[in-house]
N, C-alpha and C positions, 0 to 999 in steps of 0.2 A: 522433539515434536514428532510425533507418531505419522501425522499425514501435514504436508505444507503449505496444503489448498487452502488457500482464504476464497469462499466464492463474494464476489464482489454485485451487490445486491441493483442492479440497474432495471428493477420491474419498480414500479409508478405508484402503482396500487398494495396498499399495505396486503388487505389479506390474499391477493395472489404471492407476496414476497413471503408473504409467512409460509406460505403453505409449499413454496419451491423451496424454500430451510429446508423445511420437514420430508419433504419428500429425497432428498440430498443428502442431509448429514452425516449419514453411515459415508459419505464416501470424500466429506472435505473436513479442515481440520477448523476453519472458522469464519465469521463472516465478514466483509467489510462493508461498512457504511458509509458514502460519501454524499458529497455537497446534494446533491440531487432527494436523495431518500431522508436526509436530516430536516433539511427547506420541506418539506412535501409533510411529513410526519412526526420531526422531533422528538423532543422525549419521550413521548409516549411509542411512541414508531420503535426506538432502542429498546426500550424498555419489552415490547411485544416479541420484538428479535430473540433478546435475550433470552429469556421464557421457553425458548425450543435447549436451550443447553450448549451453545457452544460459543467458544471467546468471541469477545465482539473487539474490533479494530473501527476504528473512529479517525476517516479518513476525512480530517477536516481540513485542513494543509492550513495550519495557522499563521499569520504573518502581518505581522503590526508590531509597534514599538511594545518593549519589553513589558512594560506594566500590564498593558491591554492583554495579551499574549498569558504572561502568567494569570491575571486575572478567569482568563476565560479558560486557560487549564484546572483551575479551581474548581470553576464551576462545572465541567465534564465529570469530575469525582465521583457525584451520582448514579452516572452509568457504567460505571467499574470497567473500561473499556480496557483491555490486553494492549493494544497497539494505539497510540496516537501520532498524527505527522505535523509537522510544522515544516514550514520552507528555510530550506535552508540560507537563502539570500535576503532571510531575514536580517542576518549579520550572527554576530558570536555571542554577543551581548542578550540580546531574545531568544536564543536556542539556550541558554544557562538559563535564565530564567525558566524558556519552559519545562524545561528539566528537573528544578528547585521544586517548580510549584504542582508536578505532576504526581500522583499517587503514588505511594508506594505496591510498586510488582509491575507497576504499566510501562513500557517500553517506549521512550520517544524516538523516533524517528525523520532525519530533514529528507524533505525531498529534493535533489539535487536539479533533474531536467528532465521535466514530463518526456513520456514516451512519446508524445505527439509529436515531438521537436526536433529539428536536426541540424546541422553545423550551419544550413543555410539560414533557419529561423533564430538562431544565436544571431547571425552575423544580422538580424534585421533591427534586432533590438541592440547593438553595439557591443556584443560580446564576441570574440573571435577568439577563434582556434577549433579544434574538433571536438567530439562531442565526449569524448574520453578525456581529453586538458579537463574541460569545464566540471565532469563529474566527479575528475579526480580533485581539482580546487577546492569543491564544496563540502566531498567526505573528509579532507585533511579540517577544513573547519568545524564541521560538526565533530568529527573524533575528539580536535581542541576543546570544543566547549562540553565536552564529555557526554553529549548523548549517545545512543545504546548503538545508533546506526544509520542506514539511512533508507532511501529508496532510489535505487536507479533501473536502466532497463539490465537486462538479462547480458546485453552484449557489454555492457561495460564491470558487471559487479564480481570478473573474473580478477580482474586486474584489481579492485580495490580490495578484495579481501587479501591479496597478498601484502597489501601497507597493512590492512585492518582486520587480522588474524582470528580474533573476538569477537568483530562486529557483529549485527545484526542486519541483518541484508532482506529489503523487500522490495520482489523484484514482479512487476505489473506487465500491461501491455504483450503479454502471452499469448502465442495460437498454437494452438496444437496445428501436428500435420494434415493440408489438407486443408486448413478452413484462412478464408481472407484476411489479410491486415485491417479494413476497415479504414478510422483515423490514426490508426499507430503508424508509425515508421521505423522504431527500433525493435524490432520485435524477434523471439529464440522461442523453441516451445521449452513446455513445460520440462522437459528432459532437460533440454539443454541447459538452463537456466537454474534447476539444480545440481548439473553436474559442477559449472563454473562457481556454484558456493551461495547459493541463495537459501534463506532462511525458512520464509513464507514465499509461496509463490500465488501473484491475487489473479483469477483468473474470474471473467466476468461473463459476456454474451456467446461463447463459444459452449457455456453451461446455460445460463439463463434460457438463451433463446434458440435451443434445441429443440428439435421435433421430439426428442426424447432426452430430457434433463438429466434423468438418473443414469440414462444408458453412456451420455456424454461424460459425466463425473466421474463414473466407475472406467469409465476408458481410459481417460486421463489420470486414474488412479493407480491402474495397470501398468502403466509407462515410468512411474515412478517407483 
């Protein structure tokens, strides 16, 4: 992969999100689509994305019992999406499935433990230990159930690629130097997070919602 920027598409409005693509793409490698911009615009919304030229990742984080799970991997087939995520506390059983039923070329990927989260919001929902235990539990499970890889933050996906030598590593919640956390909490820049072995790096409002988009992209391209 030439550049490992996924920009992570968080503008509302379809034809302003079209037009920061286009104004961007010389300088990232593809787009991500999540819950927010799918809700708001659907297929037609991908399908418009796609149209600028570069891989689309389909950040849906899927998680239901197996049938359901493959089912609706099926049905994504029409947007030819490079990247799809399911959760990985799905169990082993729905990550096989969504595997089976996913296209052939598309990458599945579990997400192990949003970046938002941290050993004390594990510990609220009854999971304990650190936030490295937990991510490394989840990548040994998805590796089992044979998908491509997963998603964790930047500080953990040093140590899983050394279990997971092949993986595929997507690693979110990114800030370059210099710009706020925001709602992240685990967060490495963009450097750091591919030096530690990250595949795609998805980087969202520190591009989005620049005074200058393209001059933010190319920055961040530099560093890489």
């Amino acid at each position: 992969m030439s550049n490992p920027v996924y920009l992570a598409l968080d503008v509302p409005q379809l034809a302003p999100a079209k037009a920061l693509v286009e104004k961007v793409k010389a300088h990232i490698g593809g787009v991500k689509l999540g819950l927010e911009f799918f809700c708001a615009h659907g297929g037609h919304g991908v399908h418009e994305i796609a149209h600028c030229g570069l891989p689309i990742f389909l950040d849906l984080k899927f998680h239901d019992i197996p049938n359901t799970v493959a089912r609706a991997m099926q049905a994504i087939h029409v947007y030819e999406p490079a990247i799809v995520t399911v959760h990985a506390s799905g169990g082993r059983a729905m990550m096989e499935d969504a595997k089976a039923a996913a296209a052939e070329g598309c990458k599945v990927v579990a997400v192990t433990m949003l970046t938002s989260l941290d050993a004390a919001d594990l510990a609220s929902t009854g999971v304990y230990g650190s936030a490295e235990t937990q991510v490394m539990r989840l990548a040994e499970l998805a590796h089992a159930a044979g998908l491509d890889g997963i998603v964790c933050s930047g500080q953990e996906v040093g140590i899983v690629k050394k279990a997971w030598k092949d993986g595929f590593f997507v690693v979110p919640g990114l800030r370059p130097a210099g710009n706020g956390t925001g709602d992240q909490k685990r967060v490495v820049t963009p450097r750091q997070a591919r030096d530690n072995g990250a595949s795609v790096l998805v980087i969202g409002r520190p591009i989005s919602r620049a005074d200058d988009p393209v001059a933010a992209a190319r920055a961040i391209e530099a560093t890489l």
